[in-house]
Backbone as JSON, one array per atom type, in Angstrom:
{
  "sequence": "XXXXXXXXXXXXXXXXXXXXXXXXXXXXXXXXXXXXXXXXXXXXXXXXXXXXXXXXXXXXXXXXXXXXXXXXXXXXXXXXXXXXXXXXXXXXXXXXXXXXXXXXXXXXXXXXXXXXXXXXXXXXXXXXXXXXXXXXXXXXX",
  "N": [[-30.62, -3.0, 70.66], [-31.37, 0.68, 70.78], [-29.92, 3.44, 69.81], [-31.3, 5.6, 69.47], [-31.02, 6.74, 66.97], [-32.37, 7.47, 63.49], [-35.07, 5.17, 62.47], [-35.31, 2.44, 59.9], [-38.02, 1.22, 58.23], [-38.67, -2.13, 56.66], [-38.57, -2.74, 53.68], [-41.88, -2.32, 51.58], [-44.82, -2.92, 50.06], [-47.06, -0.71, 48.47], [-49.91, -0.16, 50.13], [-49.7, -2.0, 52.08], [-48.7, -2.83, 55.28], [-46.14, -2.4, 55.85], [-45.29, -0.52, 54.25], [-46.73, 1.97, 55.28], [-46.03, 2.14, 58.0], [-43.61, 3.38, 57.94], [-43.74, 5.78, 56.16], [-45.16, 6.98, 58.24], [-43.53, 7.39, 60.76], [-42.48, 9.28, 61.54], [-43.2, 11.79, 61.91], [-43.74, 15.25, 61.55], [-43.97, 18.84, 63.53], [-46.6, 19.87, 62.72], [-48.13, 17.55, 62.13], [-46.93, 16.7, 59.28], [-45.68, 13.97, 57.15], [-42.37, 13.07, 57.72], [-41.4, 11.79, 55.75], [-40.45, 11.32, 52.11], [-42.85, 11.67, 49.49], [-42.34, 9.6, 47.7], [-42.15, 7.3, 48.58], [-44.5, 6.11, 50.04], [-46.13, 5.54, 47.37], [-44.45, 3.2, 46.88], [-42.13, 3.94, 45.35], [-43.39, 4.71, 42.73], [-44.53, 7.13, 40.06], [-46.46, 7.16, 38.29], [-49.9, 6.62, 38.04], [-51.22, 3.31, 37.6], [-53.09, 3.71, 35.08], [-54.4, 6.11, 32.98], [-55.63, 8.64, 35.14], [-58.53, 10.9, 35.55], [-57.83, 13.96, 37.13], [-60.32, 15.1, 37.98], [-62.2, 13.08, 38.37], [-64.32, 10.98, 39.68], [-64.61, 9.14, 42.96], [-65.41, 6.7, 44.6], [-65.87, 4.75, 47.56], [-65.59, 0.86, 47.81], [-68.31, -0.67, 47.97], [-68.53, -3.57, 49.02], [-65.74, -4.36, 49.98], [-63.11, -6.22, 49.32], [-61.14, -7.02, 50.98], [-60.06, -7.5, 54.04], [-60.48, -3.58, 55.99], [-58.86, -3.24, 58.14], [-56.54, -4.29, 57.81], [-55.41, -2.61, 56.17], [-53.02, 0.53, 54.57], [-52.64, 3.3, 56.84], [-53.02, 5.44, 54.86], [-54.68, 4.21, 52.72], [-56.85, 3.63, 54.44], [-58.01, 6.11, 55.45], [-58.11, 7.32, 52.52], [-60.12, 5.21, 52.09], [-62.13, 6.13, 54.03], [-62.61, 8.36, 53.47], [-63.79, 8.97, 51.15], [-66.45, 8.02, 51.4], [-68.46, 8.83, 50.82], [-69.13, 10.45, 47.43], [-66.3, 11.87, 46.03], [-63.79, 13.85, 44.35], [-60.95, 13.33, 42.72], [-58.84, 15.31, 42.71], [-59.79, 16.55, 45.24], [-59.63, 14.55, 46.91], [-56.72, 14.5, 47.4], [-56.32, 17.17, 47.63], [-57.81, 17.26, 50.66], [-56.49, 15.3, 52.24], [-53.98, 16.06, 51.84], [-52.27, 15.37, 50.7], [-49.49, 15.13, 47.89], [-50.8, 15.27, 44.57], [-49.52, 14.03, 42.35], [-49.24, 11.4, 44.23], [-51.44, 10.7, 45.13], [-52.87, 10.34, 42.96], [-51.84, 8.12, 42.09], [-52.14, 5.86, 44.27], [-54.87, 5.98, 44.39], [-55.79, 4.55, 42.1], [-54.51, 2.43, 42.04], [-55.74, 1.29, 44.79], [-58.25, 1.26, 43.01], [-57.48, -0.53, 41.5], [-56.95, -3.15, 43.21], [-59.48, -3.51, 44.13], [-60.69, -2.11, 45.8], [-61.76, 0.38, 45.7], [-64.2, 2.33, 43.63], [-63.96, 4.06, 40.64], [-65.33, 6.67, 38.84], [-65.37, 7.89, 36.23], [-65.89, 11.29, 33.84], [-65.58, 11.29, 31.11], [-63.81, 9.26, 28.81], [-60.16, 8.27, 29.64], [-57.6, 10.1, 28.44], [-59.62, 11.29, 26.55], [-60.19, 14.15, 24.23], [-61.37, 17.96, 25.77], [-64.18, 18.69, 26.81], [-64.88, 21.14, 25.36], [-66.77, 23.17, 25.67], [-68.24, 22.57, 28.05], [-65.75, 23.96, 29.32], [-65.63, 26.26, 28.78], [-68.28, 27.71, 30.19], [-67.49, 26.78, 32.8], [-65.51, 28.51, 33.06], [-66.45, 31.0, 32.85], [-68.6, 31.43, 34.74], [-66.9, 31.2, 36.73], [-65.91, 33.8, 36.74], [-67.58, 35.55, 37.0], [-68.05, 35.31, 39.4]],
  "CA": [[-30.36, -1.82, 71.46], [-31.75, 1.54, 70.47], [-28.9, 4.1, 69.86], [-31.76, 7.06, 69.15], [-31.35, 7.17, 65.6], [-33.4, 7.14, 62.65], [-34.99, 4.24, 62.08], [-35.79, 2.29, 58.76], [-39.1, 0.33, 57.91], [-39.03, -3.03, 55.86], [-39.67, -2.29, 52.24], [-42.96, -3.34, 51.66], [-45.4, -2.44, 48.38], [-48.16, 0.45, 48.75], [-51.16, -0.95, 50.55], [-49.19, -3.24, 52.54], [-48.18, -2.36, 56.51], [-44.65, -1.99, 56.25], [-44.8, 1.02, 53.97], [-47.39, 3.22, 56.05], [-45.32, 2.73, 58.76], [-42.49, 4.06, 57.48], [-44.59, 7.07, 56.18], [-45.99, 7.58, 59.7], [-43.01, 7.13, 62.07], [-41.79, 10.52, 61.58], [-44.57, 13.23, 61.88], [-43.07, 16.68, 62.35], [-44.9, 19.26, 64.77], [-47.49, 19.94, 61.66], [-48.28, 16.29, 61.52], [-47.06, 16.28, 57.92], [-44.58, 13.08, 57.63], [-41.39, 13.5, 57.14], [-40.42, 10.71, 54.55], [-40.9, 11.51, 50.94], [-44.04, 10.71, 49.21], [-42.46, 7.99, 46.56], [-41.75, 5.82, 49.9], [-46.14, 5.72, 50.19], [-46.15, 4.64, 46.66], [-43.45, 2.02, 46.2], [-41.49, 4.22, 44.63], [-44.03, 5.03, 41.51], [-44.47, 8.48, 40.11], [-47.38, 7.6, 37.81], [-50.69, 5.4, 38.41], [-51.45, 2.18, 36.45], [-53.91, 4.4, 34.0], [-54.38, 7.71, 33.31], [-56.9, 8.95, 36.27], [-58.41, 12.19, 35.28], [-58.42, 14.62, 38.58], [-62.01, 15.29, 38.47], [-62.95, 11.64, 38.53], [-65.4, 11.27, 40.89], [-64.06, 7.91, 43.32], [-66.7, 6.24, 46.44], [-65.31, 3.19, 48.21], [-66.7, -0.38, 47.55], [-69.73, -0.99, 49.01], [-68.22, -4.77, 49.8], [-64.28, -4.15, 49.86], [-62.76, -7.72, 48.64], [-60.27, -7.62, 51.93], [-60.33, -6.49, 55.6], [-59.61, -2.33, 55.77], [-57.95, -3.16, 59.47], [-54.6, -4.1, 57.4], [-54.78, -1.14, 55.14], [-52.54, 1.26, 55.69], [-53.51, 4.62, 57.34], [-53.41, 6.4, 53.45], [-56.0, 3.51, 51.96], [-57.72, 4.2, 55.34], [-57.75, 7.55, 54.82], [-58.91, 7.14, 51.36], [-61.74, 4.43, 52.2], [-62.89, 6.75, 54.84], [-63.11, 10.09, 52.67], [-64.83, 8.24, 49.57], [-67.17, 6.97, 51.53], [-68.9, 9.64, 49.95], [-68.54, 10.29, 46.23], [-65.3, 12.59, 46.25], [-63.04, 14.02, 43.31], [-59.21, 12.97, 43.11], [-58.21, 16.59, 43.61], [-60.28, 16.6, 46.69], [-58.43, 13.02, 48.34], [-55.43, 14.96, 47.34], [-55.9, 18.27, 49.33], [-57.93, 16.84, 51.95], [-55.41, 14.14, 52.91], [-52.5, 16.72, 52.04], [-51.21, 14.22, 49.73], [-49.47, 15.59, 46.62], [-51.95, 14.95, 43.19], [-49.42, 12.29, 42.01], [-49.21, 10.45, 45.07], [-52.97, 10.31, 45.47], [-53.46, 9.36, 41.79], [-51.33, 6.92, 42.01], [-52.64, 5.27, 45.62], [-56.52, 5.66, 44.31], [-55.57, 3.96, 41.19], [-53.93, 1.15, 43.22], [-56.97, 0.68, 44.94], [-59.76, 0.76, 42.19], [-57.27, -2.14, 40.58], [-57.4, -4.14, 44.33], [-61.34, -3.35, 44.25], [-61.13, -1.29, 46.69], [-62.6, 1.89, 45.57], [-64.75, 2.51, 42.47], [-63.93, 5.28, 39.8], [-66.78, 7.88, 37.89], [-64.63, 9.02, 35.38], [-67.16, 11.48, 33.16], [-64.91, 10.76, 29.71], [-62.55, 8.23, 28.55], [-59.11, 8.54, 29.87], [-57.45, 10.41, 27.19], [-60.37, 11.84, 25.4], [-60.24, 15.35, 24.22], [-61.53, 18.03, 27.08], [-65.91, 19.33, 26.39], [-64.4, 22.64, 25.25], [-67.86, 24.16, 25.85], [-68.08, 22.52, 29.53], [-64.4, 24.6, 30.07], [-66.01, 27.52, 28.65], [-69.32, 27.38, 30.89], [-67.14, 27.13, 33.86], [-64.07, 29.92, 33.43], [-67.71, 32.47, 32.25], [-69.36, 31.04, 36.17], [-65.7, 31.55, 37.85], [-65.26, 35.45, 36.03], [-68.52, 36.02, 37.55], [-67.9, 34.97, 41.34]],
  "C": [[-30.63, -0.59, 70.62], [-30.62, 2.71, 70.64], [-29.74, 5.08, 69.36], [-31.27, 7.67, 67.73], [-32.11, 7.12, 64.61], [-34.04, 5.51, 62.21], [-35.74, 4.09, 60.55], [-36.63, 1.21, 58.55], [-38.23, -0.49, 56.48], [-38.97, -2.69, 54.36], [-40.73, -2.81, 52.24], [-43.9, -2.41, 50.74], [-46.33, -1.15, 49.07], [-49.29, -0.42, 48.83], [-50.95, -1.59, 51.39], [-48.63, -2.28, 54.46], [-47.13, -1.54, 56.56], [-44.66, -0.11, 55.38], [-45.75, 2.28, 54.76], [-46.48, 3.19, 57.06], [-44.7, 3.28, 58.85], [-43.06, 5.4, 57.14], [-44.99, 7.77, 57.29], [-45.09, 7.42, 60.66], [-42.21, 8.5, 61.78], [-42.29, 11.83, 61.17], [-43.71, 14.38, 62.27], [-44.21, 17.24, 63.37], [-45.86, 19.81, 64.03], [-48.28, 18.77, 61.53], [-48.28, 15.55, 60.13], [-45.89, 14.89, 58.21], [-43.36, 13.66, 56.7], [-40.4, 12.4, 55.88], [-41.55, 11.04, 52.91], [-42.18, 10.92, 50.27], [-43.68, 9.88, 48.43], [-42.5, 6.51, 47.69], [-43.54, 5.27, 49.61], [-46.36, 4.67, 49.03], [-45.03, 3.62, 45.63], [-42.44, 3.0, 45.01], [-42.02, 5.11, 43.15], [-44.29, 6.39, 41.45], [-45.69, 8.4, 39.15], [-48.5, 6.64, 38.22], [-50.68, 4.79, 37.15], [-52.29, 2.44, 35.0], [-54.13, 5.54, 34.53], [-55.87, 7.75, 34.13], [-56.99, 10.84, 36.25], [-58.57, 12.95, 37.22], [-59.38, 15.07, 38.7], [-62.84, 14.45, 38.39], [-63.4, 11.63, 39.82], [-64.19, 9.54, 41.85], [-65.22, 7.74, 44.81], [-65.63, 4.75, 46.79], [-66.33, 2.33, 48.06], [-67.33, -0.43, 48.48], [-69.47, -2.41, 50.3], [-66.68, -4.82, 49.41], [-63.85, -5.57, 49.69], [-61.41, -8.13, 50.04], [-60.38, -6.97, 53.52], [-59.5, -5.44, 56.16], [-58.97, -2.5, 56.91], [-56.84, -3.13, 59.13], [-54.15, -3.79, 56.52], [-54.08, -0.67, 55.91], [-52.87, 2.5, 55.73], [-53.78, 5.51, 56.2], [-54.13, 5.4, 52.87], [-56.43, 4.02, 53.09], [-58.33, 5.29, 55.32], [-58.64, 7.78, 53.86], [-60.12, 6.48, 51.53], [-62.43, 5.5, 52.62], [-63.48, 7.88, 53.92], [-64.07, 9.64, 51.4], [-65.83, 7.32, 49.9], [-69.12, 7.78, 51.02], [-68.23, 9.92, 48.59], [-67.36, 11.84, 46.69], [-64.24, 12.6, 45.11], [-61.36, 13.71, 43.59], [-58.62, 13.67, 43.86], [-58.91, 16.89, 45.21], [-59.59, 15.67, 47.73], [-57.4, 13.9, 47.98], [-55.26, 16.1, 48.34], [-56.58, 18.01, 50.54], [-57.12, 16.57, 53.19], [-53.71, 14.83, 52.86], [-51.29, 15.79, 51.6], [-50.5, 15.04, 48.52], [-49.9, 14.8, 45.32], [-51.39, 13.57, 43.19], [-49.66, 11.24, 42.88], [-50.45, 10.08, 45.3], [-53.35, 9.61, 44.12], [-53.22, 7.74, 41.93], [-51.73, 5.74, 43.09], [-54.37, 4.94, 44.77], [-56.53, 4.92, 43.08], [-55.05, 2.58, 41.67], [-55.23, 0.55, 43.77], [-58.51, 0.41, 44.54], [-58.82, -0.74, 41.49], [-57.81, -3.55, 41.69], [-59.03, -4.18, 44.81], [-61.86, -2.55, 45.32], [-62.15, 0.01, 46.65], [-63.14, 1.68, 44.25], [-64.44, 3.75, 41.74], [-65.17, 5.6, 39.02], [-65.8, 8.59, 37.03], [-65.92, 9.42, 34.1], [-67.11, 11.23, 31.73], [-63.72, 9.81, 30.04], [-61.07, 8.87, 28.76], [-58.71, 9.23, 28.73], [-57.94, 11.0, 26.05], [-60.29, 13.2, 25.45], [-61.08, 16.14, 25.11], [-62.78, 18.8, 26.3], [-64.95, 20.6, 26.55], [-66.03, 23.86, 25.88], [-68.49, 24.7, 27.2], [-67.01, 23.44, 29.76], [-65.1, 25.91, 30.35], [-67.22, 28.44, 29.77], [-68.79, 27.78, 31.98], [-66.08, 28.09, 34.17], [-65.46, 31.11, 33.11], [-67.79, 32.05, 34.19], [-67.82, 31.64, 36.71], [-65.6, 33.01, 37.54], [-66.35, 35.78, 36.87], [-68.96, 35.98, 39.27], [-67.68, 36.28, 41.54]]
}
């Protein structure tokens, strides 16, 4: 019997049904949802490796499972990377916040889902000359 209160999804991991639903059964009149983003990813606040945000990411060519029982944020993600597309881009596209997208597109380059272009090694110091190059081009807009 339905007594018109909130209801509560399953637990269920990131990638998996139960937690998009839960993400998606409570859209405000914005269509942002109204359940926190750690619910999307299981709780996690960092991804499995550091993922720089200007890593490029495309979706597999031959995805290793069938996207019908992704859930609507891999969907989401397949769809937008189906062109090459930077982290920070799935992030404000999809109106995800950074971590939550790192952490999701990192999730699915481990399940083979998506492919990463990172242009340096996680962790490697940042082309000081590339920074320089592009704050001279931005002064000049």
């Amino acid at each position: 019997m339905d007594h018109g209160g909130p209801r509560r999804a399953a637990p269920a991991g990131p990638g998996r049904p139960g937690a998009a639903h839960a993400a998606h059964t409570g859209a405000g009149e914005d269509g942002s949802s109204l359940v926190r983003p750690y619910a999307v990813t299981g709780g996690r606040t960092r991804p499995r490796y550091d993922l720089a945000v200007e890593a490029l990411v495309t979706a597999a060519p031959f995805p290793p499972r069938d996207v019908a029982v992704l859930t609507p944020e891999y969907r989401a993600i397949m769809d937008l990377c189906r062109s090459a597309r930077s982290v920070a881009e799935v992030s404000a596209l999809l109106r995800l916040p950074l971590g939550v997208a790192r952490v999701l597109i990192a999730d699915m380059a481990a399940e083979g889902l998506l492919r990463l272009h990172q242009s340096r090694p996680a962790g490697a110091p940042a082309d000081v000359g590339l920074l320089e190059r592009v704050l001279s081009g931005l002064r000049n807009l």
